[in-house]
C-alpha positions as a printed Julia matrix, in Angstrom:
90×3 Matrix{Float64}:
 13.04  -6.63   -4.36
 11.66  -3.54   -2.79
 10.68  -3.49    1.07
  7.77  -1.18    2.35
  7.82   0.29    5.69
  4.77   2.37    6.41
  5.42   4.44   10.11
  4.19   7.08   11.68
  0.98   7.25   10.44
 -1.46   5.48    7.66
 -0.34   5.66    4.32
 -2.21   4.63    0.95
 -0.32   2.28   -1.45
 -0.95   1.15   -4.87
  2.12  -0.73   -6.74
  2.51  -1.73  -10.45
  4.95  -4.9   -10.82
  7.03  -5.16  -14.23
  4.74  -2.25  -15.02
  1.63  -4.36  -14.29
 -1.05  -3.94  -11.45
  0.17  -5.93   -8.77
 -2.85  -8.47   -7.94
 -4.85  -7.14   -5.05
 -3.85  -3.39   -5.76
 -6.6   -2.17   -8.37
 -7.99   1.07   -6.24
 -4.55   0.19   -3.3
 -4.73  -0.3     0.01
 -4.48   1.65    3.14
 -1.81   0.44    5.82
 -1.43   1.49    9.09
  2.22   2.5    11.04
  4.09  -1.03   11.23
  3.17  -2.51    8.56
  5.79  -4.18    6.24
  5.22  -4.99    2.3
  7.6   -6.66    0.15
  7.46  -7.06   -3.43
  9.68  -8.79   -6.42
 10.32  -7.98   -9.9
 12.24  -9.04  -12.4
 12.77  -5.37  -14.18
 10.68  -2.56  -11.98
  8.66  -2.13   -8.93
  6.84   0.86   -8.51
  5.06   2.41   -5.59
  2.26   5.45   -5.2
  1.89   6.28   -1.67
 -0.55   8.03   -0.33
  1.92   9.91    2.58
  5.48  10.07    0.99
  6.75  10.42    4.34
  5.17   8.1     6.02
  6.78   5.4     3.6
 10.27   3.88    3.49
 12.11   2.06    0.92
 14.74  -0.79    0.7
 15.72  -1.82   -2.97
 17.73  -5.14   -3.11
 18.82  -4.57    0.64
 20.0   -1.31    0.58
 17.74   1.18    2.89
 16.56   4.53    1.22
 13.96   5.81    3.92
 11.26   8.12    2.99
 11.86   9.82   -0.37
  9.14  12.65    0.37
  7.35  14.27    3.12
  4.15  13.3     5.23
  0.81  13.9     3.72
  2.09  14.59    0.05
  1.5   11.83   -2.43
  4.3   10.49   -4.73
  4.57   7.56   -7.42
  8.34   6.24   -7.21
  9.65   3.72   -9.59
 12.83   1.33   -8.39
 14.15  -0.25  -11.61
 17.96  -0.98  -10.42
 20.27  -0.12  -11.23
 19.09   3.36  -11.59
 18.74   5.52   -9.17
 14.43   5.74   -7.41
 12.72   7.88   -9.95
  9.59   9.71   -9.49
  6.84   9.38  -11.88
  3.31  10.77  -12.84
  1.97   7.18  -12.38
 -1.59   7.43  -10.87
């Protein structure tokens, strides 16, 4: 399970479940600061955000926080129990 915080500012998210398009994610969605997404898999989640920094991660209840920095966009894949991994996923 993989918990989305977007916060201090908007941030653009598209997410590929089990290495699928998650339903509702074809072109992604922008979310504003507050906003809290939560999705399941049963071997990968992974995330492109449109702000790195302006996302945070928690993978099976452990928190990560932002994995890059505001403005710059970033594809991470959380397949545990490896480590996040960044990707060229677009």
């Amino acid at each position: 399970t993989v918990v989305v915080r977007i916060s201090g500012g908007s941030a653009w998210i598209k997410v590929w479940i089990d290495g699928v398009l998650a339903p509702g994610y074809l072109h992604g969605q922008t979310y504003r600061s507050g906003k809290t997404l939560t999705f399941t898999g049963s071997e990968s989640v992974e995330v492109l955000t449109g702000s790195s920094g302006n996302t945070s991660f928690t993978v099976n209840g452990v928190e990560l926080g932002s994995l890059g920095k505001v403005g710059i966009p970033e594809t991470w894949l959380f397949a545990p129990p490896d480590p996040p991994k960044q990707t060229a996923r677009r």
